[in-house]
C-alpha positions in Angstrom: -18.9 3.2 -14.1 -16.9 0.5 -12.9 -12.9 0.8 -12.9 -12.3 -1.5 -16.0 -14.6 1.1 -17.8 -13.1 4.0 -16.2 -9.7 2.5 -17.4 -11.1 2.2 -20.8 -12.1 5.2 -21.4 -8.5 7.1 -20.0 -6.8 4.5 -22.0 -9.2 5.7 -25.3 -8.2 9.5 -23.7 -4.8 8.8 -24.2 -5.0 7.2 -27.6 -7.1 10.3 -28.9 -4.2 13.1 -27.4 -1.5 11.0 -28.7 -3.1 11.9 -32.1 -3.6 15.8 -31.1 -7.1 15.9 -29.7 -6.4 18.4 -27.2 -9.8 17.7 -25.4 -9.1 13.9 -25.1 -5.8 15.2 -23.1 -7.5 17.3 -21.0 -9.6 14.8 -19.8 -6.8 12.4 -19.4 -5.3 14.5 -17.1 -8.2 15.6 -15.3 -8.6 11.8 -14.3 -5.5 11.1 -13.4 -3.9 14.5 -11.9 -5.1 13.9 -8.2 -4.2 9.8 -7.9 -0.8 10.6 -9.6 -0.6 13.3 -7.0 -1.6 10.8 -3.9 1.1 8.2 -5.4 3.8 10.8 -6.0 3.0 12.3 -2.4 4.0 9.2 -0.6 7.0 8.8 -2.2 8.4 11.6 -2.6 6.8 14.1 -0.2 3.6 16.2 -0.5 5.9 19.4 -0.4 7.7 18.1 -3.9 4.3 16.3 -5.5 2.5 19.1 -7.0 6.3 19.5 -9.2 6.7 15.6 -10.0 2.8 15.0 -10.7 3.8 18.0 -13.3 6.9 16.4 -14.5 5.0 13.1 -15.0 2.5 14.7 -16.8 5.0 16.4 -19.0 6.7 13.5 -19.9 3.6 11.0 -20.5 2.2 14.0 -22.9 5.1 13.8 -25.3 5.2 10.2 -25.1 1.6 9.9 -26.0 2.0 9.8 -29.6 4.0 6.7 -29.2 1.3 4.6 -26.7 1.4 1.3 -27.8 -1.6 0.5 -25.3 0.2 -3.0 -24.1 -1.6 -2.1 -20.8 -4.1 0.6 -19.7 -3.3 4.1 -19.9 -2.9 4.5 -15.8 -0.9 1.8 -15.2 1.8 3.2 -17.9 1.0 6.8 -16.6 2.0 5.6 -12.7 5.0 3.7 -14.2 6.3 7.1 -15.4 5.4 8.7 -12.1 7.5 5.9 -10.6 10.5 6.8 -12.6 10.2 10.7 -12.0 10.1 10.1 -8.6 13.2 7.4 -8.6 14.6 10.2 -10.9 13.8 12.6 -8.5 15.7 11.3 -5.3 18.8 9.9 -7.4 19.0 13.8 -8.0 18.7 14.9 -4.5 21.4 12.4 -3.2 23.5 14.0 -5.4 22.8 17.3 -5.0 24.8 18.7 -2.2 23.1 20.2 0.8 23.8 24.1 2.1 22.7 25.8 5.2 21.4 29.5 4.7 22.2 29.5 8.5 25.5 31.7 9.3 25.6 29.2 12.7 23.5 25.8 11.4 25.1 23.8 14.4 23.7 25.8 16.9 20.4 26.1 15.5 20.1 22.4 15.0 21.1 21.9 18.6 18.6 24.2 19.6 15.6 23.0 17.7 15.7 19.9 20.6 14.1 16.6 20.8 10.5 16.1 17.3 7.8 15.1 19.3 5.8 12.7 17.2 3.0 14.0 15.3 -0.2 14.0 17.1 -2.6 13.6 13.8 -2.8 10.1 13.0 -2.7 11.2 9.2 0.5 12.4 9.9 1.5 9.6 11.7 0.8 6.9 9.3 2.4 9.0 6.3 5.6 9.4 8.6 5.1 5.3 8.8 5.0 5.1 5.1 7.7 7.3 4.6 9.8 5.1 6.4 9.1 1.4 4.5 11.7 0.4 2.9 11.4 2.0 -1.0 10.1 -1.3 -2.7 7.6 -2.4 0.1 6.4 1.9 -0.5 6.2 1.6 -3.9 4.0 -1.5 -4.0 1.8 -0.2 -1.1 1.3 2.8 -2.1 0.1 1.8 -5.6 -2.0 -1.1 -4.3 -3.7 0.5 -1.3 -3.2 4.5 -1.9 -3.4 4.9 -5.4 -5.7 2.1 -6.2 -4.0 -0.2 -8.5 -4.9 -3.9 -9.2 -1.7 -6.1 -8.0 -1.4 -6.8 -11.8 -1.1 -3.2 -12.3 1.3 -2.5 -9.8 3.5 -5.4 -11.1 3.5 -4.0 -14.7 4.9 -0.6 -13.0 7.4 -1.9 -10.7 8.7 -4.1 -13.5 8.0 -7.5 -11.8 6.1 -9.8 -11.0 2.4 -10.2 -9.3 3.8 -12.5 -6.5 6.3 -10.0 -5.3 3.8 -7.4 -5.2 1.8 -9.4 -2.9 4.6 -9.5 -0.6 6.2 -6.6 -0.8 2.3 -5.4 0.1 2.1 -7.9 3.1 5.6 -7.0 4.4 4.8 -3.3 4.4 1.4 -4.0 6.3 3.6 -6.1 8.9 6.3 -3.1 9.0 3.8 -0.8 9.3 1.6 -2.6 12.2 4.9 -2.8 14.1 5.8 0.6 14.0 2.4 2.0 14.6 2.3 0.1 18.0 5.9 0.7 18.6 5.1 4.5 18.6 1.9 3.9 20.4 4.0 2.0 23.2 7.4 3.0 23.0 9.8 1.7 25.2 10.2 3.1 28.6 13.5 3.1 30.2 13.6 0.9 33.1 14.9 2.5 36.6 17.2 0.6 38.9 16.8 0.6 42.5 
């Protein structure tokens, strides 16, 4: 099957649940659960996707009745894991922090200098972490989560063009910082 037909047929999923066919929503989510988990997982953290791939799929099932179809069922799915996820860090910023330590300060003074990570997997998703959120968002749903540029356009709200180089930019930031932690500076001695 190639992706058009694979979209086709989660788009016909969708349609079906949104009129109660409880088997036609199983399967929609059984296609989509683990690339709505990669997406979510890059911009939010893998410790908080397995929760926001949930929340997505919560709120896309009780929106299914209404599915207009305008686009294919993953793009508007990965729009809505877009907004949890925006959803999800405008809640954290506003969420004030605690300690559970009685002495934090000291313990965070004695933790002493991360090392980076020596797994290149972590590496690049500490890299990715890092891009600024729009250039994230477009790379991750263009070259993570597999999304046509068109796609990733309709769930970023604009258009094709600035996907493109949101995509290149990210790919520029992202060589740079791979060889800057590859080579990073050394202090230079005097004398």
């Amino acid at each position: 099957m190639t992706a058009e037909a694979d979209d086709e047929q989660v788009t016909r999923w969708a349609r079906l649940a949104g009129q109660g066919d409880q088997q036609a929503a199983a399967a929609f989510v059984r296609a989509l659960q683990r690339p709505v988990w990669r997406f979510l997982a890059h911009l939010a953290g893998p410790g908080e996707a397995d929760d926001l791939t949930q929340e997505t799929f919560l709120r896309a099932l009780r929106s299914l009745p209404g599915f207009a179809g305008r686009s294919s069922a993953r793009t508007w799915l990965f729009t809505i894991a877009r907004r949890v996820a925006v959803d999800h860090v405008r809640a954290a910023v506003t969420r004030p922090r605690t300690a559970t330590l009685p002495d934090w300060r000291t313990a965070a003074e004695g933790v002493g200098p991360v090392e980076p990570a020596a797994d290149d997997g972590v590496a690049l998703h500490r890299l990715i972490a890092a891009l600024a959120p729009e250039r994230r968002v477009a790379f991750v749903a263009t070259q993570v989560a597999g999304l046509s540029y068109a796609e990733a356009a309709q769930v970023c709200g604009c258009p094709i063009g600035t996907i493109r180089s949101r995509v290149a930019r990210a790919r520029e930031d992202l060589v740079a910082a791979w060889h800057a932690d590859a080579h990073p500076a050394r202090p230079t001695s005097a004398g």
